[in-house]
LOTI-333639 format. One record per residue (C-alpha): residue in one letter; x, y, z. Coordinates in steps of 0.2 Angstrom, whole numbers, plus 5000, padded with zeros to 4 digits. Last residue first. Layout:
BEGIN
{type:A, c1:X, c2:Y, c3:Z}
...
//
This chain:
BEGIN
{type:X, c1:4931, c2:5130, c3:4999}
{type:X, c1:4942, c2:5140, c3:4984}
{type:X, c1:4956, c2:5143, c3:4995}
{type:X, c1:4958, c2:5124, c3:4995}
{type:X, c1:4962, c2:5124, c3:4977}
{type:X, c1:4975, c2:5137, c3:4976}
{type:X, c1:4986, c2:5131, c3:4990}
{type:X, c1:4983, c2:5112, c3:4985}
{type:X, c1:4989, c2:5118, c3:4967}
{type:X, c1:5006, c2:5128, c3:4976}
{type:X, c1:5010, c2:5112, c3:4986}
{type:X, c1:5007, c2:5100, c3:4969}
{type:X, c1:5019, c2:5114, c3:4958}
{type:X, c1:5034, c2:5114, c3:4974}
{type:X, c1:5033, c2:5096, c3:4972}
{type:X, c1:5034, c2:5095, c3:4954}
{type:X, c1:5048, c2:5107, c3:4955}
{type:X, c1:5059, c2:5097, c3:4967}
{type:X, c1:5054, c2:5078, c3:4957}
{type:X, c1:5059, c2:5087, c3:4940}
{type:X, c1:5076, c2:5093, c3:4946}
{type:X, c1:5079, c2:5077, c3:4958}
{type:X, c1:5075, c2:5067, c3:4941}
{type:X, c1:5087, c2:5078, c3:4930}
{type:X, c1:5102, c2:5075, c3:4941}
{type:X, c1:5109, c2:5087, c3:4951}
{type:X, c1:5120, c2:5103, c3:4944}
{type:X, c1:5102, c2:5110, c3:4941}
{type:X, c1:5101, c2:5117, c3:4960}
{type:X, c1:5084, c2:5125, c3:4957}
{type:X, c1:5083, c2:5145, c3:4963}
{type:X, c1:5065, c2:5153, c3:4965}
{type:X, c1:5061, c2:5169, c3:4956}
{type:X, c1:5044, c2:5174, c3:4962}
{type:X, c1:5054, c2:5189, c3:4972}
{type:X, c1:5063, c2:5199, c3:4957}
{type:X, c1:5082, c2:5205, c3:4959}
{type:X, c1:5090, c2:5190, c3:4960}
{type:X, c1:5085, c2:5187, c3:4940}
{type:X, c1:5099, c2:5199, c3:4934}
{type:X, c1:5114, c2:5195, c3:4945}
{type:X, c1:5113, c2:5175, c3:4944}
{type:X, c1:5106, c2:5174, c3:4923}
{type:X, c1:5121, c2:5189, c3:4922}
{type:X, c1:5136, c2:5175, c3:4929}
{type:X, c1:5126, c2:5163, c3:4918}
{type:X, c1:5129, c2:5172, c3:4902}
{type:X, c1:5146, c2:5177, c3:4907}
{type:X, c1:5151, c2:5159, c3:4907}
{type:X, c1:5144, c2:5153, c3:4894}
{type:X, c1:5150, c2:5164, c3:4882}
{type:X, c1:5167, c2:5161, c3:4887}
{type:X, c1:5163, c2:5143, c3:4887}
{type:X, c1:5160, c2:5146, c3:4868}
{type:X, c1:5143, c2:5143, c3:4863}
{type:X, c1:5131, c2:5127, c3:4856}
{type:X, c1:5142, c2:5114, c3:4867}
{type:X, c1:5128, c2:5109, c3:4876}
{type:X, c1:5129, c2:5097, c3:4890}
{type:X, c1:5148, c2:5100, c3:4896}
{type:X, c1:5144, c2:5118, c3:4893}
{type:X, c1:5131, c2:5118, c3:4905}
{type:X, c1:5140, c2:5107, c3:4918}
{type:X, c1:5157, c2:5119, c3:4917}
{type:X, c1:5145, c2:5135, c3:4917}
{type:X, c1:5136, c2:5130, c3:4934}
{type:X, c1:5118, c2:5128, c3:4933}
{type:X, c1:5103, c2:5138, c3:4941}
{type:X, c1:5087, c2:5132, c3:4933}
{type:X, c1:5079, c2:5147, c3:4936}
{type:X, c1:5062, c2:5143, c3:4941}
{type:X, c1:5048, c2:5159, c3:4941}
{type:X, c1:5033, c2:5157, c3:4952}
{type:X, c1:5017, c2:5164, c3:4950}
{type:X, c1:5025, c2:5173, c3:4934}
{type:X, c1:5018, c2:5190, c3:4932}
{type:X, c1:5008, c2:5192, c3:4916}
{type:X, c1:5009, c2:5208, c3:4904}
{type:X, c1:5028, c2:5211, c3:4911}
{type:X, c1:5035, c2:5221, c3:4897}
{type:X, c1:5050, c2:5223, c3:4884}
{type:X, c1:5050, c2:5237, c3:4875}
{type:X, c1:5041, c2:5238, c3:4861}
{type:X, c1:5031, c2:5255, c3:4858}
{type:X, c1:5046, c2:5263, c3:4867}
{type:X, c1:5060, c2:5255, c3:4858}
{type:X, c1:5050, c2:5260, c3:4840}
{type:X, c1:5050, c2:5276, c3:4845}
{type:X, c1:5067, c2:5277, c3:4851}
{type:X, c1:5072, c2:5270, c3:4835}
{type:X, c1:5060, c2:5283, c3:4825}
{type:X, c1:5067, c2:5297, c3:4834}
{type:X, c1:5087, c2:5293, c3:4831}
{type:X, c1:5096, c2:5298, c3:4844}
{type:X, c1:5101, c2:5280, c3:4851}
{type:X, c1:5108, c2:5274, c3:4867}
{type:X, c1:5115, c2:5254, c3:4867}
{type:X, c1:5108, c2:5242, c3:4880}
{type:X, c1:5117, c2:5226, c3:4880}
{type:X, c1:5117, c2:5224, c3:4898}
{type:X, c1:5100, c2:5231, c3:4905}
{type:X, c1:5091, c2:5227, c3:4887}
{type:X, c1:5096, c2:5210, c3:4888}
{type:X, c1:5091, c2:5206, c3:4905}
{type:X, c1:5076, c2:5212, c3:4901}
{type:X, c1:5074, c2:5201, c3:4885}
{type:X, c1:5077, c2:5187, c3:4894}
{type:X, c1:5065, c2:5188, c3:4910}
{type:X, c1:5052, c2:5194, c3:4899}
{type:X, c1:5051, c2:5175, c3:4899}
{type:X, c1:5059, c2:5159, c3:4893}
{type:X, c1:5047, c2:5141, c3:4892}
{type:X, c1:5033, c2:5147, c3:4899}
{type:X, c1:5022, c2:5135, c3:4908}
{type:X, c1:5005, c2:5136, c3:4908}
{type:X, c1:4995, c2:5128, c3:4922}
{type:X, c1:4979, c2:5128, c3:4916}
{type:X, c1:4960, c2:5133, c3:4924}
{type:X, c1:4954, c2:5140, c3:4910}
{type:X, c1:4958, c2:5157, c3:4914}
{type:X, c1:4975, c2:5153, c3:4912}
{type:X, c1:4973, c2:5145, c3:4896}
{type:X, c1:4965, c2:5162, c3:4889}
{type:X, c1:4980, c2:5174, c3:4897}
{type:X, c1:4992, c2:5161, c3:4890}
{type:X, c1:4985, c2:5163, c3:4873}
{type:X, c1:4984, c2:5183, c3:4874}
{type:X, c1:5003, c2:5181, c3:4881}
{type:X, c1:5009, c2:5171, c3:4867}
{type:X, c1:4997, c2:5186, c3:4852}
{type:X, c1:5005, c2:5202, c3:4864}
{type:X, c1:5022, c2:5201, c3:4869}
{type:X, c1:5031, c2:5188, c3:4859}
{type:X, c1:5019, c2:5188, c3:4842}
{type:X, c1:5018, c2:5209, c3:4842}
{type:X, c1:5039, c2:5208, c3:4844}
{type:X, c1:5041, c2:5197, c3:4829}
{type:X, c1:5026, c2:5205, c3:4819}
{type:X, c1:5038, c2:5223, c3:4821}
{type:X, c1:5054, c2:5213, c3:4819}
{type:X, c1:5045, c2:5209, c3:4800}
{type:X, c1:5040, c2:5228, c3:4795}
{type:X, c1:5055, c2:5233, c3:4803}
{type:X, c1:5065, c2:5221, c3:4790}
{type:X, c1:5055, c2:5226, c3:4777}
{type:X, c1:5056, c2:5244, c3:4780}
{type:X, c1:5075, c2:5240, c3:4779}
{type:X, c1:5076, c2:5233, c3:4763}
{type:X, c1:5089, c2:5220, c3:4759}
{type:X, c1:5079, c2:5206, c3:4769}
{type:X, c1:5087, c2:5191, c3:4777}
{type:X, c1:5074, c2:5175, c3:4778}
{type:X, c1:5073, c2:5166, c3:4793}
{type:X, c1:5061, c2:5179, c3:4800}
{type:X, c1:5048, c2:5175, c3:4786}
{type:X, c1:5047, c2:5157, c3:4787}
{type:X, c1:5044, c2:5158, c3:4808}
{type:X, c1:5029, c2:5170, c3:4802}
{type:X, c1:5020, c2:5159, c3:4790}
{type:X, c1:5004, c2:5159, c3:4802}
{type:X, c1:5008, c2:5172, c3:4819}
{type:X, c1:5013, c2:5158, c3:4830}
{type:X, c1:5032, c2:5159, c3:4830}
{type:X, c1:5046, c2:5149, c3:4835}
{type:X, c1:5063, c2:5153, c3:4837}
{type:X, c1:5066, c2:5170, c3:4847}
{type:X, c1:5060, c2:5164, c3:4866}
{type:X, c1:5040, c2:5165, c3:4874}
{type:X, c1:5038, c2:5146, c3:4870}
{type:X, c1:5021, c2:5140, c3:4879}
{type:X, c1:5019, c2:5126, c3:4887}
{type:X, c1:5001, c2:5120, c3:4892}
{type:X, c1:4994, c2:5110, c3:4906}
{type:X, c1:4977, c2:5106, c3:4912}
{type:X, c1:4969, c2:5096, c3:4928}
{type:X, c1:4970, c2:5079, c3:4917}
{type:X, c1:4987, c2:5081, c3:4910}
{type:X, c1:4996, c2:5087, c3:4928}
{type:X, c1:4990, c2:5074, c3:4936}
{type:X, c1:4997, c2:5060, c3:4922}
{type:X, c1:5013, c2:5068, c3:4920}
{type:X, c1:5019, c2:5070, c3:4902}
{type:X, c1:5019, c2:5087, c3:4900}
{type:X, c1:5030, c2:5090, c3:4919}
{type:X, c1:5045, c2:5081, c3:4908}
{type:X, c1:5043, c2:5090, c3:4894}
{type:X, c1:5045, c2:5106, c3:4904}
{type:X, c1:5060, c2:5097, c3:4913}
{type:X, c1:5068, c2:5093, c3:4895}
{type:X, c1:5064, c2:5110, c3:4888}
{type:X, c1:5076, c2:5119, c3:4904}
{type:X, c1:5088, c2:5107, c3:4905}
{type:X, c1:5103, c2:5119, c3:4912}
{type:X, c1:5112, c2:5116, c3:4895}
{type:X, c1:5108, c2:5132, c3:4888}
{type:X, c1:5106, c2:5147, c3:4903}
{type:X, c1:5093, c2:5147, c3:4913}
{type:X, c1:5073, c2:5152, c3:4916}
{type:X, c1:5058, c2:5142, c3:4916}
{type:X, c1:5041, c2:5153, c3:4920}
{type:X, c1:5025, c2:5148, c3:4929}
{type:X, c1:5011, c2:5155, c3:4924}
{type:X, c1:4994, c2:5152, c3:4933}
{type:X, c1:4978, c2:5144, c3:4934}
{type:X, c1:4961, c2:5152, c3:4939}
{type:X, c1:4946, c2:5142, c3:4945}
{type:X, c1:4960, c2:5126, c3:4947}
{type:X, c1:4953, c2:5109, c3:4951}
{type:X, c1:4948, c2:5105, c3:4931}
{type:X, c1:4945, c2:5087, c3:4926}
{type:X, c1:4944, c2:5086, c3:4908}
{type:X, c1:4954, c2:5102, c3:4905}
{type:X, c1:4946, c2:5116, c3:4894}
{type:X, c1:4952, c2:5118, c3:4877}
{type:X, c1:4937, c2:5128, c3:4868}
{type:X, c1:4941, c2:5119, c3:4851}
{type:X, c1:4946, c2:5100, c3:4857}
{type:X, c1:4939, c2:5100, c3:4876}
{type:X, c1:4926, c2:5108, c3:4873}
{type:X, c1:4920, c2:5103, c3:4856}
{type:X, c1:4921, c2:5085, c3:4863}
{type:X, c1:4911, c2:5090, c3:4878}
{type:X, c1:4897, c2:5097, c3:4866}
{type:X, c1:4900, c2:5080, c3:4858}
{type:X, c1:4896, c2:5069, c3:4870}
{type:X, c1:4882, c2:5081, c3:4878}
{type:X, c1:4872, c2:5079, c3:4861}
{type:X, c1:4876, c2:5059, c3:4859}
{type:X, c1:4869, c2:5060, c3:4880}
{type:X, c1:4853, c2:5068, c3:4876}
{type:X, c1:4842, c2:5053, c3:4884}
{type:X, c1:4856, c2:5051, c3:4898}
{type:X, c1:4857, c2:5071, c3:4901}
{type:X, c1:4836, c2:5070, c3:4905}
{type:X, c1:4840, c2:5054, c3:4916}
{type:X, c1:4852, c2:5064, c3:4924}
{type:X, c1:4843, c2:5079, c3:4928}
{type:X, c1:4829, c2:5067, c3:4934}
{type:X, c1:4839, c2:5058, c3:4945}
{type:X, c1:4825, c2:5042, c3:4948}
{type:X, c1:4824, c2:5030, c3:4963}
{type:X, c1:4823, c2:5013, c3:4960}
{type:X, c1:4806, c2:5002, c3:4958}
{type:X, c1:4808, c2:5004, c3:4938}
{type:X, c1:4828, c2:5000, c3:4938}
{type:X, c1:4826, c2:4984, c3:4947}
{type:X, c1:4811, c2:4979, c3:4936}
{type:X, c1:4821, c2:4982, c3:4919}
{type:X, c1:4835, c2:4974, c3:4925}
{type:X, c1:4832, c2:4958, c3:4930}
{type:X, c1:4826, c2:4946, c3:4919}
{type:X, c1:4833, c2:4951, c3:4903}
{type:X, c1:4848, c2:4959, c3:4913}
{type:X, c1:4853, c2:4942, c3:4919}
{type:X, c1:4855, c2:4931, c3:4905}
{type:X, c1:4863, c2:4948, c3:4896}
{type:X, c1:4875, c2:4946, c3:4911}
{type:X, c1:4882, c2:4929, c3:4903}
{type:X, c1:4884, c2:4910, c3:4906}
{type:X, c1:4871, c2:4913, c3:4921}
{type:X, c1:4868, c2:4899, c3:4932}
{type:X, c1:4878, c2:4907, c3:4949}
{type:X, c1:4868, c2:4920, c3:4944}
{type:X, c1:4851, c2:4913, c3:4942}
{type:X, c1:4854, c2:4902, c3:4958}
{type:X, c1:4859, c2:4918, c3:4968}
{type:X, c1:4843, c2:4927, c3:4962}
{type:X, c1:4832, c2:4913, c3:4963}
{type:X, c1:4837, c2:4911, c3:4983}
{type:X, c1:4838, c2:4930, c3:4986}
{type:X, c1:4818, c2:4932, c3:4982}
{type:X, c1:4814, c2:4940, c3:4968}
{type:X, c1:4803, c2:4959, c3:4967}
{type:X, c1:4820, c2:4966, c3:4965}
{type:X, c1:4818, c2:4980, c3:4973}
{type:X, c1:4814, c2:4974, c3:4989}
{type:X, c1:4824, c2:4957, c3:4988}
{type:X, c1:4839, c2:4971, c3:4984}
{type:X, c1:4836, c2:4977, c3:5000}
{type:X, c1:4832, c2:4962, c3:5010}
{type:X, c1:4851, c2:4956, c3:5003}
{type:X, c1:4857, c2:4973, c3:5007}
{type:X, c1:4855, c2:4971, c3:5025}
{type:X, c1:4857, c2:4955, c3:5029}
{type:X, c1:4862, c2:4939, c3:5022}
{type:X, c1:4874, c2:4931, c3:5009}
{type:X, c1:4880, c2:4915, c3:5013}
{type:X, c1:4896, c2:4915, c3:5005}
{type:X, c1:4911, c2:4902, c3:4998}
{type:X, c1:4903, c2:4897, c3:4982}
{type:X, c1:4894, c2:4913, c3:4981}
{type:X, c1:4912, c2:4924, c3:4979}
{type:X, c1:4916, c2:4912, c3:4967}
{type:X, c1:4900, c2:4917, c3:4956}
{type:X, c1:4901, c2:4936, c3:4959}
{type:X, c1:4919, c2:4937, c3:4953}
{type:X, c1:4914, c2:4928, c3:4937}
{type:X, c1:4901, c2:4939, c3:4934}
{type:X, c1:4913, c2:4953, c3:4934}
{type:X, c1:4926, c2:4942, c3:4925}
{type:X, c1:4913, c2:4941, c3:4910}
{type:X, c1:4913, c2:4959, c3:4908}
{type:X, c1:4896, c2:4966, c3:4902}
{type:X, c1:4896, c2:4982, c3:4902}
{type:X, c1:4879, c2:4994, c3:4900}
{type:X, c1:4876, c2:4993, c3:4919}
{type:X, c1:4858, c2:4987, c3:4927}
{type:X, c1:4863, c2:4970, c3:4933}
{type:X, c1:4881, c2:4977, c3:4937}
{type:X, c1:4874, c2:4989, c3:4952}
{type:X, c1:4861, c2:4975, c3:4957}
{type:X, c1:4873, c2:4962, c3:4958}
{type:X, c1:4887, c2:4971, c3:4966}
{type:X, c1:4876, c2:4976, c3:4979}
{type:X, c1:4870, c2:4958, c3:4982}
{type:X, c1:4889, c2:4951, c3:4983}
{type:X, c1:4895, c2:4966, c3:4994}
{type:X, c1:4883, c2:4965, c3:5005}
{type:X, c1:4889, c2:4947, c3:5012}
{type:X, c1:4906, c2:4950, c3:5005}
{type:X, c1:4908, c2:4962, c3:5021}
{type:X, c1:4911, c2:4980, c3:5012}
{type:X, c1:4930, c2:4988, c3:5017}
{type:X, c1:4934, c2:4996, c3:5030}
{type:X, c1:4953, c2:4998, c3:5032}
{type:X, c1:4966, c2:4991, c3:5042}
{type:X, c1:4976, c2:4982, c3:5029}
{type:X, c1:4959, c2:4973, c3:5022}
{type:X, c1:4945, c2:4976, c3:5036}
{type:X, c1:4928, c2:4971, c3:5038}
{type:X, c1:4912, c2:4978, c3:5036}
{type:X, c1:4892, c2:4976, c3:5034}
{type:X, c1:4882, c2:4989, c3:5032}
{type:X, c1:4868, c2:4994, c3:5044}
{type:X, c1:4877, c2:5012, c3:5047}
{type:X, c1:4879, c2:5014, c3:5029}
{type:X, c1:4862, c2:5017, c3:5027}
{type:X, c1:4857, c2:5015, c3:5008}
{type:X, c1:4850, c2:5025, c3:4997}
{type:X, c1:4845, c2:5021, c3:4979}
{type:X, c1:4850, c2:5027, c3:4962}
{type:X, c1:4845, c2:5028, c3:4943}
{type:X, c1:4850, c2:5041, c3:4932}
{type:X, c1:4868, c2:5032, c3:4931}
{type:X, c1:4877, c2:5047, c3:4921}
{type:X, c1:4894, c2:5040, c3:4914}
{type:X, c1:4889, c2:5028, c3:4913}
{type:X, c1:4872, c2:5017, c3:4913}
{type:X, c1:4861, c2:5013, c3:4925}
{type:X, c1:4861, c2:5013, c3:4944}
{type:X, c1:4869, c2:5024, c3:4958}
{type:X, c1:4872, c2:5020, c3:4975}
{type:X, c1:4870, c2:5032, c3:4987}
{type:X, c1:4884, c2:5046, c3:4997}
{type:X, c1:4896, c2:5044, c3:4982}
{type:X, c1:4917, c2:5047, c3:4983}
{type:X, c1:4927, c2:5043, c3:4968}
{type:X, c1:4946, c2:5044, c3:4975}
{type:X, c1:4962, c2:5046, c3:4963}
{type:X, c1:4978, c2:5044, c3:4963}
{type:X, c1:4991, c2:5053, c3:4950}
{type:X, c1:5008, c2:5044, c3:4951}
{type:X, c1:5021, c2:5055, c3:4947}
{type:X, c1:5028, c2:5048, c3:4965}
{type:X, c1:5014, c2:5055, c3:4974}
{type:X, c1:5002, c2:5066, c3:4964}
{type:X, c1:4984, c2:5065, c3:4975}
{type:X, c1:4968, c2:5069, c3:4966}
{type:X, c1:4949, c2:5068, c3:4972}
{type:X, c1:4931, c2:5066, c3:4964}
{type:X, c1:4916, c2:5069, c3:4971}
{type:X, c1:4901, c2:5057, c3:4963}
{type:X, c1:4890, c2:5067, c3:4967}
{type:X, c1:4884, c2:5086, c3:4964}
{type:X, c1:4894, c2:5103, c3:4960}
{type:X, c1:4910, c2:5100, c3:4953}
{type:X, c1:4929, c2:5110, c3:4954}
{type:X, c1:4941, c2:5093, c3:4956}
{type:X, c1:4947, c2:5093, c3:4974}
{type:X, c1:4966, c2:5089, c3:4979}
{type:X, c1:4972, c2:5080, c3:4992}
{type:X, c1:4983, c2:5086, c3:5003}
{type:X, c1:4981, c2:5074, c3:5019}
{type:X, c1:4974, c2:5090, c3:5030}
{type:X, c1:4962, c2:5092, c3:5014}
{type:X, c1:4956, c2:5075, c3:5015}
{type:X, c1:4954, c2:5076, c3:5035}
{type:X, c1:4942, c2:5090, c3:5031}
{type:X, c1:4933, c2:5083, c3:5018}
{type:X, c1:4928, c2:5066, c3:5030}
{type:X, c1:4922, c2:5079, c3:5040}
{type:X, c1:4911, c2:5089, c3:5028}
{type:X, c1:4904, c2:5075, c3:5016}
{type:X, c1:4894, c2:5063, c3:5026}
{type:X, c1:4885, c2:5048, c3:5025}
{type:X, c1:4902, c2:5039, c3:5015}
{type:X, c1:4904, c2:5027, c3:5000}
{type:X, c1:4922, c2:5025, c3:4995}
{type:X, c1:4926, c2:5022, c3:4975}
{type:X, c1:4944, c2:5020, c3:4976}
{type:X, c1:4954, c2:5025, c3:4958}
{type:X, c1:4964, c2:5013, c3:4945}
{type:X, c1:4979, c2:5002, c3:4943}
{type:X, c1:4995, c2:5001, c3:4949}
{type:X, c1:4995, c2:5013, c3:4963}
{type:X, c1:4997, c2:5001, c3:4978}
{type:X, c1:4982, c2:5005, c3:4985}
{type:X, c1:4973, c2:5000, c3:4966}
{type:X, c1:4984, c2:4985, c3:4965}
{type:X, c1:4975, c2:4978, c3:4981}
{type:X, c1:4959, c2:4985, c3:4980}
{type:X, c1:4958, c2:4972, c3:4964}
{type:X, c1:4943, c2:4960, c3:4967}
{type:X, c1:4937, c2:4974, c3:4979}
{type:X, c1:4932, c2:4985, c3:4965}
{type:X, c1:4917, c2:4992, c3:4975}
{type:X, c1:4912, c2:4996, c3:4993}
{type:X, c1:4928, c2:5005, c3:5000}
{type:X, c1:4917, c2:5009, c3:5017}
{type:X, c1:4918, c2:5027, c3:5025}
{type:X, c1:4912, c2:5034, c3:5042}
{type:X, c1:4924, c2:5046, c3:5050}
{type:X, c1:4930, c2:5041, c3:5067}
{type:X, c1:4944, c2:5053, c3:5070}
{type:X, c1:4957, c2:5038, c3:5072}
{type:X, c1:4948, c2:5029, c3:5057}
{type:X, c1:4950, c2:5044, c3:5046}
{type:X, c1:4968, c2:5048, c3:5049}
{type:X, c1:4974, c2:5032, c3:5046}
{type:X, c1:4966, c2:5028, c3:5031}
{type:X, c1:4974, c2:5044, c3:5026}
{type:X, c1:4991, c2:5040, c3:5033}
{type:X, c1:4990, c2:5022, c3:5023}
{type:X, c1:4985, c2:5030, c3:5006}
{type:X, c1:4998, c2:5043, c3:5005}
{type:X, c1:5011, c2:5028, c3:5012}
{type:X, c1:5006, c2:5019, c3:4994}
{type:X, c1:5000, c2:5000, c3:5000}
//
């Protein structure tokens, strides 16, 4: 079992919170470890259980109504917990259908000191709740059949699902432990279960127009970009600063490709000289140009791309909840400007330094500077002369110790301790914004 999950469990059986792990027992197991999917907990109440959650550092996803959903990164691993207070019927991903059930009449036991649903309820709940899904894994039914060889189900949800049911236990446990497929079953069963269950009408509606829903969240996510599980009302920049060779792309790459990150929205932005995103524009700046209103004409679009059309994109991402990472800043051209700054007379250049001069239209949240010594760098890339290098970093130091968001990454270490520092500095700063919000 993660340690993550172990303290939490912890934590909410020595404050007495009320919680049962009541599906996916076949493979709880792999799922504590990490190695498989989310845990689906039933609870009778929301508040305290919440509290000892946010004490643990998990993170809420941003929704209104049941089931509540849950992140923790440890270990790159992103960990998920699907909290419900009934127990919902139908069809994913909206389940119109539900009934309530006491959890204080449910039966429990214990798998590494936690509760977890007795197989005396957990055979009949599982029956009912598969019964009246769309899948129709033949593992599932499996499950339930070895489970009845070795169980004598009674109680609680037994009376239960007699009740709704309309069938005495007997002839539903024969029927299943006769069943060579669910479709058997839901021809008998599931229409009457479903009829004497208690009705979401919202969700029954969304169930009837789900094709519309479906693609209205597929224009979402594709065209209007939002993240599929969003925990962040506002995201933020964060910026990458250092000098060649420091491993400034491959740490951004890095942070891409965590799972967390993915699904609560990330996005890397370029803000350096090499790529552009006004169309047709990166062909245009690597040609050279004769004519000087040309060439004005051209660094003109160049400057409008960095300052105004990048930030404009990061400003919207932002607002929908991403992290946006910036790969280079404001930072750079700065730091140019204080040591390479030469004076001019001439009216139209110190008109044309004024309309773009560098500015700070975003301010980082946090700004990494990926501080490296010049011999590592140089021994990394070889793209400048050690000379180069050296002064390059010596101004990197000076420059960016001026501004308070700037924190300072040993980037001598080795990548993973690089990626694993910032990762945790991004998780604490995402459980600061998302618990600010409740």
């Amino acid at each position: 079992m993660l340690k993550v999950y172990k303290e939490l469990f912890n934590d909410l059986n020595n404050n007495n919170i009320k919680y049962i792990i009541y599906k996916g027992l076949s493979h709880l197991k792999e799922d504590l470890d990490g190695e498989r999917g989310d845990i689906d907990i039933l609870i009778n109440s929301l508040e305290k259980f919440e509290e000892i959650l946010f004490e643990n550092k998990w993170i809420k996803v941003l929704k209104n109504n049941y089931p509540r959903y849950y992140f923790k990164l440890f270990d790159n691993k992103n960990l998920m917990l699907d909290i419900e207070n009934k127990i919902r019927l139908g069809e994913k991903p909206f389940r119109p259908y539900y009934i309530d059930v006491d959890i204080n009449k449910l039966k429990t036991t214990t798998f590494e000191n936690i509760k977890i649903l007795a197989n005396e309820d957990y055979i009949p709940l599982m029956f009912i709740m598969r019964v009246t899904a769309k899948s129709n894994k033949k593992e599932n039914l499996k499950e339930l059949q070895d489970l009845l060889k070795e169980t004598k189900v009674e109680g609680y949800v037994k009376e239960l699902v007699e009740s709704i049911s309309k069938y005495k236990w007997q002839e539903i446990e024969k029927d299943i432990l006769n069943a060579k497929s669910w479709n058997e079953l839901k021809n008998k069963y599931k229409r009457i279960i479903l009829k004497n269950s208690k009705v979401d009408k919202k969700a029954l509606l969304a169930q009837k127009f789900k094709w519309i829903i479906d693609k209205y969240k597929a224009v979402n996510r594709k065209i209007f970009k939002n993240p599929p599980y969003r925990v962040r009302k506002k995201g933020y920049l964060v910026a990458f600063m250092g000098n060649d060779g420091a491993g400034k792309s491959s740490t951004i790459e890095a942070l891409l490709n965590i799972d967390y990150f993915k699904y609560t929205g990330i996005k890397m932005i370029y803000f350096g000289n090499n790529q552009y995103m006004i169309p047709f524009l990166n062909y245009f700046m690597r040609k050279t140009y004769d004519n000087k209103f040309v060439r004005l004409l051209i660094g003109m679009l160049g400057h409008i791309d960095k300052q105004y059309v990048r930030v404009l994109i990061a400003k919207y991402y932002i607002n929908k909840g991403y992290i946006v990472l910036a790969d280079r800043y404001v930072y750079d051209e700065l730091m140019s400007l204080e040591y390479n700054y030469k004076p001019t007379q001439n009216i139209l250049k110190k008109f044309y330094r004024f309309i773009f001069k560098p500015r700070m239209f975003i301010k980082p949240t946090i700004t990494f500077f990926l501080n490296v010594d010049p011999e590592v760098a140089y021994k990394r890339k070889q793209d400048y002369d050690f000379k180069l290098v050296k002064q390059n970093i010596k101004r990197y130091r000076e420059f960016l110790s001026k501004f308070d968001e700037v924190v300072r990454i040993d980037a001598n270490q080795s990548q993973e301790k690089v990626i694993k520092d910032i990762v945790k500095r991004l998780y604490d700063k995402d459980v600061e914004v998302n618990h600010k919000l409740f």
